[in-house]
matplotlib code that plots the C-alpha trace (Angstrom):
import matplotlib.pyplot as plt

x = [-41.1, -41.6, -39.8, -40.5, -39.9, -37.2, -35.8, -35.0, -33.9, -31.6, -30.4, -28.8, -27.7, -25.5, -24.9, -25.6, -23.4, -25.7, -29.2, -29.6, -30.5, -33.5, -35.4, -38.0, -40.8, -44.6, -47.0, -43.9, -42.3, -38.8, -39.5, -37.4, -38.8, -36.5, -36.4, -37.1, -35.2, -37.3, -35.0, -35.9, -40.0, -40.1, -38.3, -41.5, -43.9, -42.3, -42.8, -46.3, -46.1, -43.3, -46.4, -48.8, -46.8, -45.5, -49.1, -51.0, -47.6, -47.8, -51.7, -51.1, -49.1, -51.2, -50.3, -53.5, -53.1, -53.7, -57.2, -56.5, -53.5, -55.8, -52.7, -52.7, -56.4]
y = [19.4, 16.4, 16.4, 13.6, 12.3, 12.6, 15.9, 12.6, 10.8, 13.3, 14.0, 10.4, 10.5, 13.4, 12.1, 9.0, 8.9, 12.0, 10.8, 7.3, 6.2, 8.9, 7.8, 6.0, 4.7, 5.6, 4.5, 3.6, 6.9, 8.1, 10.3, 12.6, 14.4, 16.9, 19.7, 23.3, 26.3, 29.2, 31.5, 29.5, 29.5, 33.3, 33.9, 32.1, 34.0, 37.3, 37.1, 37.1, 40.9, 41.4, 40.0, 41.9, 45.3, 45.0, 43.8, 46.7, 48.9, 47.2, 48.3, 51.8, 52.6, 50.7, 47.1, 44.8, 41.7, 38.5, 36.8, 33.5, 35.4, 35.8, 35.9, 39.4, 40.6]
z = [-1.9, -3.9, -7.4, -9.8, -13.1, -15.6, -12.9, -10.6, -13.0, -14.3, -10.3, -10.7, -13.6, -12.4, -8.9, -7.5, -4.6, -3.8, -4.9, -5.3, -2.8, -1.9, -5.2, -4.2, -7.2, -7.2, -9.6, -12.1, -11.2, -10.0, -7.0, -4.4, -1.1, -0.3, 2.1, 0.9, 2.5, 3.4, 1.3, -2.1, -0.7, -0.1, -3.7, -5.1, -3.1, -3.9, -8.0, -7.2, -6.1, -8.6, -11.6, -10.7, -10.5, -14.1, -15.4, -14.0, -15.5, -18.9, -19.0, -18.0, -21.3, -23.5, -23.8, -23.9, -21.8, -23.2, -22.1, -21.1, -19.0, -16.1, -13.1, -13.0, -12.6]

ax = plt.figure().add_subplot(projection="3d")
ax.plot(x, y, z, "-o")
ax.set_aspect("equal")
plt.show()
């Protein structure tokens, strides 16, 4: 995963023993590749399932949806 801008520069800011010296610059921007851990990966993929079941159960008792909120049709 790639994390850049002020998130970076925060990371340092906190702990540079820690991050330091894994910033590297890009186009005048503090940037960090890091490894992701397939627990934090399958928590994103699962809100996706988790979205669309309370969409369609906010429909079924009335609730209009939004129409630029097009993620859940």
């Amino acid at each position: 995963m790639k994390i850049r801008g002020d998130l970076v520069d925060i990371l340092v800011e906190v702990s540079p023993e820690t991050y330091s010296n894994y910033v590297v610059q890009e186009k005048g921007q503090s940037v960090s590749y890091v490894q992701m851990l397939k627990a934090l990966y399958g928590m994103m993929v699962s809100s996706l399932p988790y979205y669309k079941k309370f969409h369609k159960n906010i429909k079924s008792v009335g609730f209009k949806i939004n129409p630029y909120d097009m993620r859940g049709q």
